[in-house]
Biopython code that builds the backbone (N, CA, C, O; Angstrom):
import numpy as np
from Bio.PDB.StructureBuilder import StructureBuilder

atoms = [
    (1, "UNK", "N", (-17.042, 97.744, -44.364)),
    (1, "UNK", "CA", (-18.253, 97.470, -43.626)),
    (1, "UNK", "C", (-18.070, 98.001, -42.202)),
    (1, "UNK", "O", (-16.880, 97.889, -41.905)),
    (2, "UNK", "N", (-18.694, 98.467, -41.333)),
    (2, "UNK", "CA", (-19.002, 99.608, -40.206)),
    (2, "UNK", "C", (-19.876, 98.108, -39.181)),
    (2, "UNK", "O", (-20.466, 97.079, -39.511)),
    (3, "UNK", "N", (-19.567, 98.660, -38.079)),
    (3, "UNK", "CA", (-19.568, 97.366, -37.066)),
    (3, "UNK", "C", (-21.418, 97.732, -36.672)),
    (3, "UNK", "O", (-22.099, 97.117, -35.852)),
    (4, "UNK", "N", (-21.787, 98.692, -37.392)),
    (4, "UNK", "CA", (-23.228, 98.964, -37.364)),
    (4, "UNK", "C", (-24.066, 97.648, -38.545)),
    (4, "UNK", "O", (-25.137, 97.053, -38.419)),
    (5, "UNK", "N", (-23.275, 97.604, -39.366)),
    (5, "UNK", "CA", (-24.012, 97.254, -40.706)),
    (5, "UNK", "C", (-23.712, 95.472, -39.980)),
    (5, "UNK", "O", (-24.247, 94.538, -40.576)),
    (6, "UNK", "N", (-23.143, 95.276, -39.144)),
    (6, "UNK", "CA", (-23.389, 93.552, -38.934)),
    (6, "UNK", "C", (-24.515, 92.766, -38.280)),
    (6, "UNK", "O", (-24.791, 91.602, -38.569)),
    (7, "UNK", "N", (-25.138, 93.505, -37.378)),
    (7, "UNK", "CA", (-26.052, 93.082, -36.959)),
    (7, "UNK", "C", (-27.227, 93.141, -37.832)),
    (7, "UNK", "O", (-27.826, 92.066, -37.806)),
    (8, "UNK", "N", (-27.476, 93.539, -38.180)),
    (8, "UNK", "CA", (-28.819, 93.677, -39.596)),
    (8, "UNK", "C", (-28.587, 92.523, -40.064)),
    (8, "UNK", "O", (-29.467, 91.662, -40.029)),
    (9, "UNK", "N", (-27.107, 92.229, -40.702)),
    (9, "UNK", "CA", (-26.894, 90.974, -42.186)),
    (9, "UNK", "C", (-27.468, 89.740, -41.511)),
    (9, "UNK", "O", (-28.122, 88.879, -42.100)),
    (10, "UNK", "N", (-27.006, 89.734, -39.572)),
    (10, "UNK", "CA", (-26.645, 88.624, -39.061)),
    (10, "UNK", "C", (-28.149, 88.402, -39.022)),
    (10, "UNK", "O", (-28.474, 87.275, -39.395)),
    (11, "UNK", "N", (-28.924, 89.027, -38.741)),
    (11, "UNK", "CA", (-30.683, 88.827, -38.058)),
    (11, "UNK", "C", (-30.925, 88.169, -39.914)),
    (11, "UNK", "O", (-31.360, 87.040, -40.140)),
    (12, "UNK", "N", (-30.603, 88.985, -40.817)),
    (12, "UNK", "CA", (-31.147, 88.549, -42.054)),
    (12, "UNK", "C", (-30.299, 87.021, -42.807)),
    (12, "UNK", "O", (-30.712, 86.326, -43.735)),
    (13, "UNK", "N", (-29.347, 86.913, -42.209)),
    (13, "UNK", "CA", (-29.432, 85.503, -42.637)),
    (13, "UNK", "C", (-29.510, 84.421, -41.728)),
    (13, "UNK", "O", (-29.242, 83.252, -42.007)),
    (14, "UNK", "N", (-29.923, 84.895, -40.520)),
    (14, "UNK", "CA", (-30.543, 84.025, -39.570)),
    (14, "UNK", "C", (-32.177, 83.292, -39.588)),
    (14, "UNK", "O", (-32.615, 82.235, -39.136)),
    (15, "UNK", "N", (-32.865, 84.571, -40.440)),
    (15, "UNK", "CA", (-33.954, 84.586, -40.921)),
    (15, "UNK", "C", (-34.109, 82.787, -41.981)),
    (15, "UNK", "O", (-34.743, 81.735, -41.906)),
    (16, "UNK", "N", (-33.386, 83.234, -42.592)),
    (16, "UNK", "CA", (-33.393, 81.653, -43.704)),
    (16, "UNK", "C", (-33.329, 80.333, -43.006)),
    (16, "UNK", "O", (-34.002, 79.393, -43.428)),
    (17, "UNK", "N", (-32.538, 80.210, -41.938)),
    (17, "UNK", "CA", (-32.675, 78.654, -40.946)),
    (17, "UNK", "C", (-33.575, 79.293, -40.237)),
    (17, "UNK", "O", (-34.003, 80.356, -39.787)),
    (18, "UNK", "N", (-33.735, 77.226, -40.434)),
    (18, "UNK", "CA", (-35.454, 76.883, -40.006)),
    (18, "UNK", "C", (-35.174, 76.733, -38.313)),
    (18, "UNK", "O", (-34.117, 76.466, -37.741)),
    (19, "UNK", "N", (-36.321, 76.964, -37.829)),
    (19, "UNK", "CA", (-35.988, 76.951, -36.125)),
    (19, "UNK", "C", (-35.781, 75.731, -35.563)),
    (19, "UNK", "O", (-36.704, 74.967, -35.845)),
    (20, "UNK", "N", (-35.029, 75.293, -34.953)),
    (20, "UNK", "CA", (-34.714, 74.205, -34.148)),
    (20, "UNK", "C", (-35.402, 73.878, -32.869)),
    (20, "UNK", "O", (-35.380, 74.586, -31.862)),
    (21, "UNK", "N", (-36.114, 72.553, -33.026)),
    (21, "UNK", "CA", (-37.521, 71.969, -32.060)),
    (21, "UNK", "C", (-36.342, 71.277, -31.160)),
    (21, "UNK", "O", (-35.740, 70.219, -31.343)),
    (22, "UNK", "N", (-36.229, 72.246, -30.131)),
    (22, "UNK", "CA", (-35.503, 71.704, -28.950)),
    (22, "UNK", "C", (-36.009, 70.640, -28.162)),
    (22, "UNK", "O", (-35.416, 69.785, -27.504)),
    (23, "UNK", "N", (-37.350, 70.876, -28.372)),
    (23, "UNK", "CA", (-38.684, 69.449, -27.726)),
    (23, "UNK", "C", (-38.102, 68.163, -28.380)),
    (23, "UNK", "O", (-37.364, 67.438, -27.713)),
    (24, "UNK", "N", (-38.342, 67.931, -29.369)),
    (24, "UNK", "CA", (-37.942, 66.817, -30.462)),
    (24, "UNK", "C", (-36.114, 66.307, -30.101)),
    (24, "UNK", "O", (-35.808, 65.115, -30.142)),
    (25, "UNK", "N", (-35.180, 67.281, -29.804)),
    (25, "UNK", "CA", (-33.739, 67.105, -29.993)),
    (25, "UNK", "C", (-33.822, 66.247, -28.083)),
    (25, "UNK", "O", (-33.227, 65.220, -27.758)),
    (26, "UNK", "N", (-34.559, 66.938, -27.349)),
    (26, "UNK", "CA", (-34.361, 66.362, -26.016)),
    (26, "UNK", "C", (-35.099, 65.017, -25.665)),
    (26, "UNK", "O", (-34.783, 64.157, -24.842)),
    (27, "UNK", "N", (-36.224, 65.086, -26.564)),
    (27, "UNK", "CA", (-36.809, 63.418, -26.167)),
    (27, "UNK", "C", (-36.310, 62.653, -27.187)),
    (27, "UNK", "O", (-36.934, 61.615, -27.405)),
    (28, "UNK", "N", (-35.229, 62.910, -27.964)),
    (28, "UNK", "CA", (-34.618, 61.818, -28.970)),
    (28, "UNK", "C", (-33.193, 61.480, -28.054)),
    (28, "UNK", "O", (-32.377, 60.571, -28.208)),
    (29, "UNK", "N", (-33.239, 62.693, -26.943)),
    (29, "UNK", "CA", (-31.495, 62.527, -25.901)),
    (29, "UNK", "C", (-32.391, 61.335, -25.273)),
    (29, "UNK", "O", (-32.136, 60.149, -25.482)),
    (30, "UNK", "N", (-33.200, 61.674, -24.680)),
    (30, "UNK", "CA", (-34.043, 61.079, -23.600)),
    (30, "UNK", "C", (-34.153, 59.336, -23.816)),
    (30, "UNK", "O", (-33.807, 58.500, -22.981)),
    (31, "UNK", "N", (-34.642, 59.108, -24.959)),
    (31, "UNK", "CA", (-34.837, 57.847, -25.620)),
    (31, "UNK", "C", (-33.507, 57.315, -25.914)),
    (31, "UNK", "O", (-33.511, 56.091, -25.776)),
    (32, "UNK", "N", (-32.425, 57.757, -26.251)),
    (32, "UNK", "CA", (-31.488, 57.130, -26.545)),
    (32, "UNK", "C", (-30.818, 56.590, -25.263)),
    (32, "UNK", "O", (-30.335, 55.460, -25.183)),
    (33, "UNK", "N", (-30.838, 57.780, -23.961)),
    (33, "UNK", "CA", (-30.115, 57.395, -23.010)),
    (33, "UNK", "C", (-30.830, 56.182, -22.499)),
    (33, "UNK", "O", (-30.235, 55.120, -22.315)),
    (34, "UNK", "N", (-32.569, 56.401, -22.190)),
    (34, "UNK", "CA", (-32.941, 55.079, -21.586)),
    (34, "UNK", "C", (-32.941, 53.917, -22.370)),
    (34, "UNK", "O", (-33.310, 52.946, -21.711)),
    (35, "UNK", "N", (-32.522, 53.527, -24.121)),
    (35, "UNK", "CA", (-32.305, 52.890, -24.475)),
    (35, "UNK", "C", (-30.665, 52.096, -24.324)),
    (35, "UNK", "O", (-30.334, 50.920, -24.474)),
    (36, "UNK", "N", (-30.004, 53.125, -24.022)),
    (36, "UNK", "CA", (-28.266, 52.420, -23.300)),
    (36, "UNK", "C", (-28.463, 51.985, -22.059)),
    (36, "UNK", "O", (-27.695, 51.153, -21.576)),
    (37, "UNK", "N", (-29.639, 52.537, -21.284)),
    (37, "UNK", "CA", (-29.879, 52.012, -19.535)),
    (37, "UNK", "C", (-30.043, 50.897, -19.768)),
    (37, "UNK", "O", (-29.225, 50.119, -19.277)),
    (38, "UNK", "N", (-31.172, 50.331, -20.621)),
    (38, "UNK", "CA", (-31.927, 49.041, -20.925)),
    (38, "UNK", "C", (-31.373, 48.290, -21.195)),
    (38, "UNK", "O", (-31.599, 47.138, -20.825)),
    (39, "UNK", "N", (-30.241, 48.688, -22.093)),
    (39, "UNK", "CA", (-29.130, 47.440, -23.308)),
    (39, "UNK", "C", (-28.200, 47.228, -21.528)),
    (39, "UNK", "O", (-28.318, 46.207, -20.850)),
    (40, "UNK", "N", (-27.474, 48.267, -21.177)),
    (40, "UNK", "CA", (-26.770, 47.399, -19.998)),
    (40, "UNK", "C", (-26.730, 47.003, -18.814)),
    (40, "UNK", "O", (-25.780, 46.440, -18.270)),
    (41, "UNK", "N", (-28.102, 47.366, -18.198)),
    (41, "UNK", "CA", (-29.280, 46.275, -17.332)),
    (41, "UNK", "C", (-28.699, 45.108, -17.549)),
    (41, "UNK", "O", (-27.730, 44.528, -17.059)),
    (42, "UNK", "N", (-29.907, 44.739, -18.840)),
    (42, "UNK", "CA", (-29.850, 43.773, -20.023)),
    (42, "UNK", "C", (-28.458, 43.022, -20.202)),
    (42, "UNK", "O", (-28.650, 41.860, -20.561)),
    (43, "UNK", "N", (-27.759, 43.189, -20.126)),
    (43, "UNK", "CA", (-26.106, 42.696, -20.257)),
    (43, "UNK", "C", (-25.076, 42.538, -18.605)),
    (43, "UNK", "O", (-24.021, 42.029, -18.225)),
    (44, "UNK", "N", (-26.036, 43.214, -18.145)),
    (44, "UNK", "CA", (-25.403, 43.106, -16.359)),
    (44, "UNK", "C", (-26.452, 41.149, -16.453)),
    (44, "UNK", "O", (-26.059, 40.026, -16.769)),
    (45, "UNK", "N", (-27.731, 41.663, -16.017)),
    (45, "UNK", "CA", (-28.461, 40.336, -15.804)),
    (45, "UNK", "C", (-28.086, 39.036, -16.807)),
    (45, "UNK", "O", (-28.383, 37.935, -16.343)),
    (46, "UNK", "N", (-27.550, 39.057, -17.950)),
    (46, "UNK", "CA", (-26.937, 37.836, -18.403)),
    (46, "UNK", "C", (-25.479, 37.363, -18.125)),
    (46, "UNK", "O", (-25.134, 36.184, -18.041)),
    (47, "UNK", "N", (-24.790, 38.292, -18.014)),
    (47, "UNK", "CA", (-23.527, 38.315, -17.342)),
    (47, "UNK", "C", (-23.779, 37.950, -15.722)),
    (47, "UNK", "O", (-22.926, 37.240, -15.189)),
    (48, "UNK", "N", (-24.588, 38.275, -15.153)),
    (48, "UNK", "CA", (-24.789, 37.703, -13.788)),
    (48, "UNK", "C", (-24.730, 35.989, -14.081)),
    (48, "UNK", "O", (-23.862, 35.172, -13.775)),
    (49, "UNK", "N", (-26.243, 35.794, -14.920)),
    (49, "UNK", "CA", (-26.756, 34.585, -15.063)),
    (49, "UNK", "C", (-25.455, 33.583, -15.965)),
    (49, "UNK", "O", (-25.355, 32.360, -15.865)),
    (50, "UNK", "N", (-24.808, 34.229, -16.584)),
    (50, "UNK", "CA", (-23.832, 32.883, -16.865)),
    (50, "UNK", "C", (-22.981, 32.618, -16.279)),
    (50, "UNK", "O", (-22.569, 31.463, -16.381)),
    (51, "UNK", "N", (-22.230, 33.658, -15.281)),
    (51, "UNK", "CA", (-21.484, 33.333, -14.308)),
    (51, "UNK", "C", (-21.873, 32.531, -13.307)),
    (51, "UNK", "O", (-20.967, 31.902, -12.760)),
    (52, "UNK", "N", (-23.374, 32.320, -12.766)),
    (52, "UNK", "CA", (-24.530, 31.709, -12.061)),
    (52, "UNK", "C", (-23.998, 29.969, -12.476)),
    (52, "UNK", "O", (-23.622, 28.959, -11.881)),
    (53, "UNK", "N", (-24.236, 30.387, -13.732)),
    (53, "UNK", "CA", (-24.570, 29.218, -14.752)),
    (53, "UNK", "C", (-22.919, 28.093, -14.703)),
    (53, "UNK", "O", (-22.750, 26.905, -14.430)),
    (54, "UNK", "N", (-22.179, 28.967, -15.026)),
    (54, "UNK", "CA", (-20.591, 28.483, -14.798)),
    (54, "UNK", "C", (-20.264, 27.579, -13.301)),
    (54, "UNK", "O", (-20.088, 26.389, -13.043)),
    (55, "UNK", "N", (-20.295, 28.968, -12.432)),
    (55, "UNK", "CA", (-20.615, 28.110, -11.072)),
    (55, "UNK", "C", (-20.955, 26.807, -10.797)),
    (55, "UNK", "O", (-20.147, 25.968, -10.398)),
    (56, "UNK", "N", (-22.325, 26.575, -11.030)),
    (56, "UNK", "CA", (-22.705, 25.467, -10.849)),
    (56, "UNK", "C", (-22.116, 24.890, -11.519)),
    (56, "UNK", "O", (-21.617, 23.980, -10.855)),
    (57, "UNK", "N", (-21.807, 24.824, -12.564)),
    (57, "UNK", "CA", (-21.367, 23.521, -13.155)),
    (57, "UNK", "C", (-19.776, 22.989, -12.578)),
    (57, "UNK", "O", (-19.328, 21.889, -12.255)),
    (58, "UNK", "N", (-19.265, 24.241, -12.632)),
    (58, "UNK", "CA", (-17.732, 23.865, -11.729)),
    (58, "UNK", "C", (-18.133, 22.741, -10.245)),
    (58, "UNK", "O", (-17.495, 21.701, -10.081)),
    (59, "UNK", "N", (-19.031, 23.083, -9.473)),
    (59, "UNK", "CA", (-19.139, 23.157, -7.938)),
    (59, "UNK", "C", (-19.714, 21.438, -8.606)),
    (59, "UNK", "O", (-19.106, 20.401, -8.340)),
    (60, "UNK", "N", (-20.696, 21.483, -9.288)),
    (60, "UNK", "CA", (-21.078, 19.733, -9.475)),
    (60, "UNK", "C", (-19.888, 18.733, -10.181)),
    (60, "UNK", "O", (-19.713, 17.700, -9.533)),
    (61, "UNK", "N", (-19.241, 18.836, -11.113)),
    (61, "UNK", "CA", (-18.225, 18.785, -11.722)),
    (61, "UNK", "C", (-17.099, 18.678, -10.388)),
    (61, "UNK", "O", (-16.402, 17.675, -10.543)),
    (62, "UNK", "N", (-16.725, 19.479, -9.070)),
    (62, "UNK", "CA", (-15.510, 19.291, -8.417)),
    (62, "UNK", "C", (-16.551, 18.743, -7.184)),
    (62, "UNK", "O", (-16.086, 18.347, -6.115)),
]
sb = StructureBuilder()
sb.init_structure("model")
sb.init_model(0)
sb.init_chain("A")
sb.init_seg("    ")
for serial, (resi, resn, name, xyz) in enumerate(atoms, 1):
    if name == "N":
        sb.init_residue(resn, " ", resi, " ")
    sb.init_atom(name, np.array(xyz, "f"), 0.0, 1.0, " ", f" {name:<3s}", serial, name[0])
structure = sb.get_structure()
């Protein structure tokens, strides 16, 4: 095979995959990341609040 005859095969079996919706792949990044923002917000503010929660009870308790 001749370094001519590769580029042809490569375009022709490139042809067979289906095109990739880069739109779709970046708002599924998008959604996932602001769904990990949310979960550890979400886990900062209860972790605040039971340490809150601990506190007091030590400080009434001593």
């Amino acid at each position: 095979m001749r370094r001519e005859d590769v580029p042809p095969l490569l375009v022709q079996a490139g042809d067979l995959l289906p095109e990739p919706d880069l739109a779709d792949a970046a708002w599924a990044a998008g959604l996932a990341a602001r769904r990990r923002q949310r979960r550890t917000v979400l886990l900062g503010v209860l972790l605040v609040l039971v340490v809150l929660i601990v506190l007091s009870v030590l400080i009434e308790a001593g």
